[in-house]
C-alpha positions as protocol buffer text, in pm:
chain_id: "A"
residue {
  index: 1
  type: UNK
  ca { x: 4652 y: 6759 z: 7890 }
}
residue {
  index: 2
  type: UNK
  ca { x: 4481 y: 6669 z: 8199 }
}
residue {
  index: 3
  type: UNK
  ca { x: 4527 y: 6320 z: 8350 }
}
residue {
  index: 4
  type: UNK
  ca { x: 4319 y: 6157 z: 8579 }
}
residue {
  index: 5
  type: UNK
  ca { x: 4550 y: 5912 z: 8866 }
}
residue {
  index: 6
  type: UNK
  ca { x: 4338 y: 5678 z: 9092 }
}
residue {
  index: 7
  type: UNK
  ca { x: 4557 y: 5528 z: 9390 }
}
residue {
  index: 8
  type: UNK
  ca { x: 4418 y: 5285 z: 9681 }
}
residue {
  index: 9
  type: UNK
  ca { x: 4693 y: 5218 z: 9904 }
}
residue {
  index: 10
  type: UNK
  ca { x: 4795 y: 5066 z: 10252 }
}
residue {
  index: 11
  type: UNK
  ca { x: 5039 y: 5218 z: 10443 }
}
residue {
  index: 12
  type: UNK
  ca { x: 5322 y: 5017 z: 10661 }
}
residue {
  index: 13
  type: UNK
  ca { x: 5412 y: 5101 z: 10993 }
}
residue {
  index: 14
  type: UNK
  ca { x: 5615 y: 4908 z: 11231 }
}
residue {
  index: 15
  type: UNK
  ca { x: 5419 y: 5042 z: 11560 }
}
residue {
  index: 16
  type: UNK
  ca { x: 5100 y: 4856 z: 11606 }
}
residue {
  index: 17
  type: UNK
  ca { x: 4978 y: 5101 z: 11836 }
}
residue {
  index: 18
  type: UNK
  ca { x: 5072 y: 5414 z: 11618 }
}
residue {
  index: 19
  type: UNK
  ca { x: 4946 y: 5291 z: 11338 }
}
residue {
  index: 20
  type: UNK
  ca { x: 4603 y: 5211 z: 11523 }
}
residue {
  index: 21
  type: UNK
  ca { x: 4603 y: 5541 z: 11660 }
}
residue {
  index: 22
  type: UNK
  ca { x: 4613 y: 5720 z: 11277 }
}
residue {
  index: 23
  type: UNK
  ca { x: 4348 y: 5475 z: 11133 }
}
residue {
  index: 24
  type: UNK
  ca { x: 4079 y: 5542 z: 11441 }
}
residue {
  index: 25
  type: UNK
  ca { x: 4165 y: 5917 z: 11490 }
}
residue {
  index: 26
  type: UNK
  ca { x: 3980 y: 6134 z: 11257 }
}
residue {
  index: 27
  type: UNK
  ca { x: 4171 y: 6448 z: 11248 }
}
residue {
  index: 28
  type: UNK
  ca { x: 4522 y: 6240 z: 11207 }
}
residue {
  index: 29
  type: UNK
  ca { x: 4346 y: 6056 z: 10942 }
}
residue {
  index: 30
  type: UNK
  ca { x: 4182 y: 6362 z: 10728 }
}
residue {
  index: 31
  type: UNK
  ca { x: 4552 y: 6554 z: 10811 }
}
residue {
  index: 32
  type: UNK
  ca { x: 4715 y: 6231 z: 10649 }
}
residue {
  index: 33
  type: UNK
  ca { x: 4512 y: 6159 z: 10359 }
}
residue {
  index: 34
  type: UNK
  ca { x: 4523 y: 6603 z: 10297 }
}
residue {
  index: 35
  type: UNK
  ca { x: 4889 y: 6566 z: 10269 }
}
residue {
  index: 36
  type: UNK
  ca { x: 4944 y: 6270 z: 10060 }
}
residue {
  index: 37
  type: UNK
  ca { x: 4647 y: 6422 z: 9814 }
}
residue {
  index: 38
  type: UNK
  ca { x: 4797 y: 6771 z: 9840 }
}
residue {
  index: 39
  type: UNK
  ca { x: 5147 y: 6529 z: 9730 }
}
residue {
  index: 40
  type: UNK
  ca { x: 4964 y: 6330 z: 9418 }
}
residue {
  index: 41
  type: UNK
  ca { x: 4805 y: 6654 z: 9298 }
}
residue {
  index: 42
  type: UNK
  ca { x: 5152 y: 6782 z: 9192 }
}
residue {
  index: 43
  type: UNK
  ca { x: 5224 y: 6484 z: 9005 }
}
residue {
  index: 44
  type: UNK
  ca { x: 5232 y: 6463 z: 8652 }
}
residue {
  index: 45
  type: UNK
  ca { x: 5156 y: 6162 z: 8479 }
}
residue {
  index: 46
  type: UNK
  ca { x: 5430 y: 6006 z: 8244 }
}
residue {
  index: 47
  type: UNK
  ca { x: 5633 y: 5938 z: 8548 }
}
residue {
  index: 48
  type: UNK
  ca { x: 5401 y: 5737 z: 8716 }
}
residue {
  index: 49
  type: UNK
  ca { x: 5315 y: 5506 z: 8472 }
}
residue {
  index: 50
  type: UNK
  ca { x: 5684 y: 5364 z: 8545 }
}
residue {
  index: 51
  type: UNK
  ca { x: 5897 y: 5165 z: 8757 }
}
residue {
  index: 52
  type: UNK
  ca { x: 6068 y: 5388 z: 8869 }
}
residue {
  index: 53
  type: UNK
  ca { x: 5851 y: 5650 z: 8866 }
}
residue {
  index: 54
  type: UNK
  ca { x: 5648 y: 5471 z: 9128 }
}
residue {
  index: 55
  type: UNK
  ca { x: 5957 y: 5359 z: 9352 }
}
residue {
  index: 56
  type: UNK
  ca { x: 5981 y: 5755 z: 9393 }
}
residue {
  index: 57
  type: UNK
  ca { x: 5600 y: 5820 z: 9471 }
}
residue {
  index: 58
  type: UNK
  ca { x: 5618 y: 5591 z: 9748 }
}
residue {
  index: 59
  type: UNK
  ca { x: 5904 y: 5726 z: 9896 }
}
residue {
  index: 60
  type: UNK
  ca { x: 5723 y: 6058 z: 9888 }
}
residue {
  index: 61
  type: UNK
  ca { x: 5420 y: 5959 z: 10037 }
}
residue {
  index: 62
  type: UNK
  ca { x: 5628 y: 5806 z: 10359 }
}
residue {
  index: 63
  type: UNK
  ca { x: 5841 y: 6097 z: 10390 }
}
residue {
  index: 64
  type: UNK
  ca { x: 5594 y: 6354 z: 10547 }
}
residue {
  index: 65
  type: UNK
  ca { x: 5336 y: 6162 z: 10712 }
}
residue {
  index: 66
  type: UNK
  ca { x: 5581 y: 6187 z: 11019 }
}
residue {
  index: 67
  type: UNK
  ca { x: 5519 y: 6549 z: 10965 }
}
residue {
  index: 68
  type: UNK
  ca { x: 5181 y: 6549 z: 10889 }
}
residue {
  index: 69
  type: UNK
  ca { x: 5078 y: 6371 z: 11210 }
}
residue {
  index: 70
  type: UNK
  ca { x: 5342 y: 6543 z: 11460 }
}
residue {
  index: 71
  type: UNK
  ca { x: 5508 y: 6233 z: 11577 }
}
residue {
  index: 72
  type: UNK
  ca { x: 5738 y: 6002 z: 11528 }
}
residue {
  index: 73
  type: UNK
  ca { x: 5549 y: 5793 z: 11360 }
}
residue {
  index: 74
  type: UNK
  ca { x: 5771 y: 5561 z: 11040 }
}
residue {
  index: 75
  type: UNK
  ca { x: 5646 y: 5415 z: 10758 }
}
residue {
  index: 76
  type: UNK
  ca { x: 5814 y: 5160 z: 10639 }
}
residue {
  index: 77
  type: UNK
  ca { x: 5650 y: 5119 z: 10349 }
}
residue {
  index: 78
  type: UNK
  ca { x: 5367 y: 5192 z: 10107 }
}
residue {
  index: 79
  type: UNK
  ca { x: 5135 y: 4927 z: 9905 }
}
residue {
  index: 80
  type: UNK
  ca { x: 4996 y: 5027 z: 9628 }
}
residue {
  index: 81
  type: UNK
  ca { x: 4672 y: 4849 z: 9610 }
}
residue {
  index: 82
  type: UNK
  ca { x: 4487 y: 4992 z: 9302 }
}
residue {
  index: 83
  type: UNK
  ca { x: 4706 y: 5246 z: 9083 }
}
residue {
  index: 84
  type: UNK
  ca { x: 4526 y: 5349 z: 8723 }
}
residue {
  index: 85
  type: UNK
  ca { x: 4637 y: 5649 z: 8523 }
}
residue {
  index: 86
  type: UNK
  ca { x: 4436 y: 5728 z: 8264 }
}
């Protein structure tokens, strides 16, 4: 059945001035948060609710924001801040 995944997270950069540049610029941001929503929309839950399964959803997430934003911009990691599947 349908599942219902609520994520607050933080992501890790080691370029202050990149990483200032995605958080005030509103067209990197929306482009950003599209692609990691477009990425947790194809999830499916059982996987998630693990270890594991988590490692690899962070991984995910930092792969393509380079992408996303058009630069070289690295994350070096992601926080997971609030994570409920229900």
């Amino acid at each position: 059945g349908k599942r219902f995944l609520r994520v607050n997270m933080k992501l890790l950069t080691w370029d202050e001035e990149q990483a200032a540049q995605m958080k005030e610029d509103a067209v990197i941001n929306a482009k950003v948060r599209s692609s990691i929503l477009e990425l947790l929309s194809l999830q499916y839950a059982a996987p998630l609710v693990t270890p594991e399964g988590k490692e690899e959803l962070k991984k995910a997430i930092a792969e393509p924001v380079a992408e996303t934003v058009g630069e070289e911009l690295k994350v070096t990691d992601v926080l997971f801040v609030e994570f409920v599947v229900q």
